[in-house]
N, C-alpha and C positions, 0 to 999 in steps of 0.2 A: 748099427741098426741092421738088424734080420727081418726082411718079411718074412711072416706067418705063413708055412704052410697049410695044415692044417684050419688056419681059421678062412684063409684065400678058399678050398673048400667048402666050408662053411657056406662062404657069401654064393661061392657059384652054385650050392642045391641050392639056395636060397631063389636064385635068377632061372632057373630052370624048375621049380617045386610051383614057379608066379605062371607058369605057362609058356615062358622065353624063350623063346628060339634064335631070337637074333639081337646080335648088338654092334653099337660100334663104339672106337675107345680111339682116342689118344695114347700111346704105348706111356705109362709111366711108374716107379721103382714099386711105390706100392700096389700098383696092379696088375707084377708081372707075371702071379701064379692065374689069375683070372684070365688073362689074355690066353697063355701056355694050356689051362684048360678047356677054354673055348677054342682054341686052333685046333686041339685033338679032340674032337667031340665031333662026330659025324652027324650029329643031331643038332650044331650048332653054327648057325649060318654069323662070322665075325667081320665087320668093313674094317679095318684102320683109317683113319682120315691124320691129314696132316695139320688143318686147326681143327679145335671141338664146335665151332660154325658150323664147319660141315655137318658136322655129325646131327646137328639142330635140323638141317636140311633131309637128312637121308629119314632120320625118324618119324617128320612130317609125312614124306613119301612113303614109310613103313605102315599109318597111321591109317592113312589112306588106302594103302592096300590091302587093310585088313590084316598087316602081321606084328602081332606082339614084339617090342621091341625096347629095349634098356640103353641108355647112357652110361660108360665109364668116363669118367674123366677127373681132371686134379681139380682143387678151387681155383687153382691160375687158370686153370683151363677153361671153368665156368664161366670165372671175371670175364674171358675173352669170347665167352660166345655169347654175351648179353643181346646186341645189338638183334640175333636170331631168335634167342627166348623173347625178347619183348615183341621184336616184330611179327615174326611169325606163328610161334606159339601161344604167345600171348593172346595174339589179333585175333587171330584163329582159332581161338579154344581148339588149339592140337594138344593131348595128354605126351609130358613128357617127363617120364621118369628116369631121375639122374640119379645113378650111387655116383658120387664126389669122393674123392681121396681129399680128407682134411689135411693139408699139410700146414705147418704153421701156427699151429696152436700150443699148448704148454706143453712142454720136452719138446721141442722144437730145436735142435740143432744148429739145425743150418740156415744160418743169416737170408739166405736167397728165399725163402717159402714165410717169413712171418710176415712181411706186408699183406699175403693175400689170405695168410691165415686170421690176421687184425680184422679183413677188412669183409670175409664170406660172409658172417652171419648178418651182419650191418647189412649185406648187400641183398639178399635174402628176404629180410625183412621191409627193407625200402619197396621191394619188388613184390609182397606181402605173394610169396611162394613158399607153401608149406613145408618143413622141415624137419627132421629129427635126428640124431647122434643115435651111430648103430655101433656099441663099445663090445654087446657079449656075442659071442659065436655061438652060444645056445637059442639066443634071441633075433641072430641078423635075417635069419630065414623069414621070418615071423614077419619081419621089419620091412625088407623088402617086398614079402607078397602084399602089406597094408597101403607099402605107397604106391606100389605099380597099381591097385585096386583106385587108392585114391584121386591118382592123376588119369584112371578110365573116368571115373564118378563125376568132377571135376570138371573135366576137360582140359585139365589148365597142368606147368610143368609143378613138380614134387620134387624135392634132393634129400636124399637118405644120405648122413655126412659120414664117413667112413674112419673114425675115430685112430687114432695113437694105438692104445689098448686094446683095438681091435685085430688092426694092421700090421702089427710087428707083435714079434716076439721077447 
């Protein structure tokens, strides 16, 4: 498995073309060129947090402050910050736009990522938080300025799923 250079690109004008300036992520494989390009971007303010709860927390307070702000995280990473999306942004109509690294879905490798890939969109939908598979790098720009738009519009969190086809090479 090779992450995509070129389409990690892609997604990052995509996060910055939305207005972005600030994100914060859970470090993981498929979102190492996103990470490496917001670190080097003096235009791009990046937290790393050590669960993706946190990160549910910092975005609330970004929300608040008035600064445009994105989620990177895995779907295991999702599953584990529910208890912040439902309590807090949910409660709260705080807009929070998640790009999701889909792991776990078909070609799926590695034994460790299908439970949470079985279980995102079920989880998703239980949570009736709107969604979409971002698969072309001609289109992910497009994809993510609709949902960072939508989760302002809304109030409520968005996850743009960050496909196979998209992420790797």
């Amino acid at each position: 498995m090779t992450v995509s250079l070129d389409n990690s690109k892609a997604v990052y004008q995509g996060i910055k073309d939305s207005g972005v300036r600030f994100i914060t992520a859970l470090p993981e494989t498929w979102l190492v060129y996103l990470l490496q390009l917001a670190e080097e971007d003096p235009d791009m303010r990046l937290v790393e947090v050590a669960k993706e709860e946190e990160a549910v927390g910092i975005a609330a307070g970004a929300h608040f402050a008035g600064t445009p702000h994105i989620l990177l995280m895995q779907n295991h990473g999702f599953l584990a910050a529910i208890n912040g999306i439902v309590s807090l942004a949910m409660l709260y109509r705080i807009p929070l736009c998640m790009l999701i690294a889909h792991r776990g879905h078909m070609g799926e490798p590695y034994p460790w990522h299908t439970q949470g890939g079985i279980v995102t969109e079920p989880v998703l939908r239980a949570l009736n938080i709107p969604f979409d598979y971002a698969r072309d790098p001609k289109l992910v720009g497009k994809q993510i300025k609709q949902a960072y738009t939508y989760s302002n519009s809304a109030l409520s969190p968005v996850a743009l799923l960050l496909s196979r086809d998209l992420m790797e090479d």
